[in-house]
Backbone as CSV, one residue per row, in Angstrom:
resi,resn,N_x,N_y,N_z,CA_x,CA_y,CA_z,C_x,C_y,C_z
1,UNK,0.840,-1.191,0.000,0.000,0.000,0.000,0.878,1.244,0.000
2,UNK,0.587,1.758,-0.691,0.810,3.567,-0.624,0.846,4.369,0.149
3,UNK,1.691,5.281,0.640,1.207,6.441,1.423,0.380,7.497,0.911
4,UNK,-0.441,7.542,1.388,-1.446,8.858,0.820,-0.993,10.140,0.717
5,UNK,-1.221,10.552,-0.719,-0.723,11.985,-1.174,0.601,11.847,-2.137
6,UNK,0.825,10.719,-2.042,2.044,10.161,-3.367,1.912,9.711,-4.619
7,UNK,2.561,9.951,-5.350,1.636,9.775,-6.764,1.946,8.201,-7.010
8,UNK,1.155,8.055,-8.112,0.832,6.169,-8.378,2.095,6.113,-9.002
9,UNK,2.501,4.630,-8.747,3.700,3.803,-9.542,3.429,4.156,-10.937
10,UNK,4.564,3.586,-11.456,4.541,3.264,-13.129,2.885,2.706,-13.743
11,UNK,3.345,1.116,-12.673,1.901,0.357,-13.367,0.774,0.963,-12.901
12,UNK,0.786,1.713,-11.556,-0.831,1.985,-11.543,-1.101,3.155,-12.462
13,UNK,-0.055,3.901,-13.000,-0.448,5.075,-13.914,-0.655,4.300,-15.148
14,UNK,-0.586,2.866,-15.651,-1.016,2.719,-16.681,-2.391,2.332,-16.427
15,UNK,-2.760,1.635,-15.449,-4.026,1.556,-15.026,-4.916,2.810,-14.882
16,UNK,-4.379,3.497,-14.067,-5.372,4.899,-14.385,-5.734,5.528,-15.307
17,UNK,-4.269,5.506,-16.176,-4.797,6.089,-17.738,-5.679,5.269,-18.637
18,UNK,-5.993,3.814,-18.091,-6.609,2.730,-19.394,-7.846,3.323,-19.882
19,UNK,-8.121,3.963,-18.664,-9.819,4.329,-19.228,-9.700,5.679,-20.124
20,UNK,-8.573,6.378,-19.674,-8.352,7.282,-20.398,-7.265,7.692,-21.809
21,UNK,-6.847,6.621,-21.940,-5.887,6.526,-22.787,-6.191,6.929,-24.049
22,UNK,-7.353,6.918,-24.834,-7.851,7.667,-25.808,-7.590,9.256,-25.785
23,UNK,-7.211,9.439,-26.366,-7.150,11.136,-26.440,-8.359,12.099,-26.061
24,UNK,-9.387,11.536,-26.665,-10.411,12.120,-26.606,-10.997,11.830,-25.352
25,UNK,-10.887,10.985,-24.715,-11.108,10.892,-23.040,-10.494,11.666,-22.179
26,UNK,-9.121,11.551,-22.579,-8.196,12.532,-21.772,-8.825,14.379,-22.078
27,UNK,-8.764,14.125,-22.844,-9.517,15.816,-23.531,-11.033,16.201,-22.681
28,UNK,-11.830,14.974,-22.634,-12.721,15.275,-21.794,-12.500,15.674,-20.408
29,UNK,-11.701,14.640,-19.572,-11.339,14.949,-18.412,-10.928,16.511,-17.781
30,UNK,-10.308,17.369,-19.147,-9.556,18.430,-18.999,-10.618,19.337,-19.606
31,UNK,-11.458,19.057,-20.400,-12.220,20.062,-20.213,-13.713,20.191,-19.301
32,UNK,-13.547,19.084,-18.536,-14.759,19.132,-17.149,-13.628,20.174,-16.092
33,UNK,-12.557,20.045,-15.960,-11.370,20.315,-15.355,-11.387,22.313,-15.535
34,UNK,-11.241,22.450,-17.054,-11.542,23.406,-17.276,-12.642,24.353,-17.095
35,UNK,-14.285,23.478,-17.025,-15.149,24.421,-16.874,-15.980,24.486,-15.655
36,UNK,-15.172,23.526,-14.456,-15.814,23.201,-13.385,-14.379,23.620,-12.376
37,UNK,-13.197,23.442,-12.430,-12.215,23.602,-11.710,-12.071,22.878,-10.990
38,UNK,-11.321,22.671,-10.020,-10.289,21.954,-9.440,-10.799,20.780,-8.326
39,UNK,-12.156,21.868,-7.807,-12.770,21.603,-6.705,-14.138,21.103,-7.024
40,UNK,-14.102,20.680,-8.351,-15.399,19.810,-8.317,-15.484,18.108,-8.294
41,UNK,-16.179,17.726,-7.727,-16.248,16.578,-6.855,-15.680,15.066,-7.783
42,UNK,-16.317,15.294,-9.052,-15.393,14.157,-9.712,-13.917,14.799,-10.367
43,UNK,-13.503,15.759,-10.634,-12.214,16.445,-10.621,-11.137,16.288,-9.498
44,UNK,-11.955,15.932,-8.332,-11.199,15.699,-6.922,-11.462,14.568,-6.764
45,UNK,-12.210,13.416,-7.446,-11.766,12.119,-6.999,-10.925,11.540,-7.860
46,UNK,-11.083,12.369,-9.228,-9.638,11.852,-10.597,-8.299,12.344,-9.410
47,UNK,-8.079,13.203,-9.264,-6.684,13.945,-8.601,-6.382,12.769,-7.389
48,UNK,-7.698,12.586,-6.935,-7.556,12.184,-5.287,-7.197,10.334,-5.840
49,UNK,-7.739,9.688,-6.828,-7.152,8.107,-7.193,-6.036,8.641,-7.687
50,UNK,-5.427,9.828,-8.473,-3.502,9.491,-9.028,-2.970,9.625,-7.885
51,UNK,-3.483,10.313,-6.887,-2.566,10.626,-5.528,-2.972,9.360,-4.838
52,UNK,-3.199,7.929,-4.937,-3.295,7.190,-3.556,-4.542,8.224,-2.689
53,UNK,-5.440,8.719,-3.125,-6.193,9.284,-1.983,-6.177,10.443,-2.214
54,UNK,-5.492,11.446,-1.593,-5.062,12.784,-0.961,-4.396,13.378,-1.985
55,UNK,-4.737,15.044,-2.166,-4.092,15.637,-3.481,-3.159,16.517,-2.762
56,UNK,-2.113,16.769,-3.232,-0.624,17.202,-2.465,-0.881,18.436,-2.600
57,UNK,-0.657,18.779,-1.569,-0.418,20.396,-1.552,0.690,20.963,-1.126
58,UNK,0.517,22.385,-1.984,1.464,22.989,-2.159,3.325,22.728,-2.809
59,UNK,4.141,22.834,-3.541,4.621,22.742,-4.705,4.757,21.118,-4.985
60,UNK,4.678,20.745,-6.190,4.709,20.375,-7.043,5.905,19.809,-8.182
61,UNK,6.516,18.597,-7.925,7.370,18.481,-8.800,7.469,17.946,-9.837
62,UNK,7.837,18.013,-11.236,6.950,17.087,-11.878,8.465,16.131,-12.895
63,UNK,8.256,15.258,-13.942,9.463,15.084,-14.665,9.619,15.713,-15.727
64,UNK,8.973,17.126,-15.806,8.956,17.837,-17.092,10.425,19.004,-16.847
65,UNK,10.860,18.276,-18.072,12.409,19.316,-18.122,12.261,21.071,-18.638
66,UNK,12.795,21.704,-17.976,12.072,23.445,-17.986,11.070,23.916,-16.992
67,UNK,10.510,22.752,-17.153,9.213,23.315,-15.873,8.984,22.269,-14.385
68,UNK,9.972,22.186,-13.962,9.745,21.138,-13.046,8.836,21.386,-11.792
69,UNK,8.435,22.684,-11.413,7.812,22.688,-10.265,6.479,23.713,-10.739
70,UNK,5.415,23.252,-9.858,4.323,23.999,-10.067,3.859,24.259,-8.572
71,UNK,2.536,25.130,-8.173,2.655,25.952,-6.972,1.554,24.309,-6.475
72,UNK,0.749,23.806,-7.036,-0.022,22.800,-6.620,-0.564,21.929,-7.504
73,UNK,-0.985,20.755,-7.162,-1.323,20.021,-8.327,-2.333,20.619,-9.221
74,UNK,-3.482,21.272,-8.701,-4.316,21.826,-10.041,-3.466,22.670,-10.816
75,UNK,-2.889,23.253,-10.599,-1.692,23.903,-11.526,-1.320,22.775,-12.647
76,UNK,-0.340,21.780,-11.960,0.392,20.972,-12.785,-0.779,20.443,-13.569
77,UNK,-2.015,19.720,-13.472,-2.997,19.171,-13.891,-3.665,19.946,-15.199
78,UNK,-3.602,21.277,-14.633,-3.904,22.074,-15.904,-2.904,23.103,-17.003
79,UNK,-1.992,22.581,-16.546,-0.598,22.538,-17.504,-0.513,21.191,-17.720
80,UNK,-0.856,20.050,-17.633,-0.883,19.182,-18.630,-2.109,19.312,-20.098
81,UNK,-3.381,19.754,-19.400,-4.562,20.019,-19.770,-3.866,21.158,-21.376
82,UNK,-3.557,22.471,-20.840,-3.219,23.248,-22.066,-2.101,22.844,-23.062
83,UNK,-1.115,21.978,-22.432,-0.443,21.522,-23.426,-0.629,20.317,-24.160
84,UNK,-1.893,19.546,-23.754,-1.874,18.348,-24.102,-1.259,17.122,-24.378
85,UNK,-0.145,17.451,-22.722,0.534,16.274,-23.029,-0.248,15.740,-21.467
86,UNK,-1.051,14.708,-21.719,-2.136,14.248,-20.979,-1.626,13.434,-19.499
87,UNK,-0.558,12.266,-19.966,0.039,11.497,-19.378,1.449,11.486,-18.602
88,UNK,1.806,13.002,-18.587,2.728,13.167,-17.304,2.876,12.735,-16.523
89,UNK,3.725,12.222,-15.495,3.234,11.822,-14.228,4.376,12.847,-13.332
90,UNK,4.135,13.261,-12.172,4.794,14.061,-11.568,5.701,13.357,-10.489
């Protein structure tokens, strides 16, 4: 088991993404993301299953080279969202 507030392994991020692995799923996700924000209830249970649970607060590190830190995960979440690179993992 996981500690809560840590992001998923390798394999569970392929598991999380299965349902989303279509582009156009992922695109959905980000634009409920987009027109509901951060704090809406299935937006916070997507965040709250990549985190083991619990969504991390406050900064943010991610494996993106140039931009490695963001102020919180809805940040990083929606800098994946505008750039469309869907499957980051931080």
């Amino acid at each position: 088991a996981q500690q809560p507030g840590t992001p998923l392994s390798d394999q569970e991020y392929r598991q999380f993404f299965r349902s989303l692995r279509a582009t156009h799923r992922a695109s959905t996700a980000c634009h409920l993301r987009a027109l509901y924000g951060c704090q809406n209830p299935l937006v916070r249970r997507l965040d709250e299953y990549e985190n083991h649970g619990v969504i991390p607060e406050g900064p943010i590190c991610s494996e993106l080279p140039g931009t490695p830190f963001f102020p919180n995960f809805c940040a990083f979440s929606f800098y994946r969202c505008t750039r469309k690179r869907y499957f980051i993992k931080v």
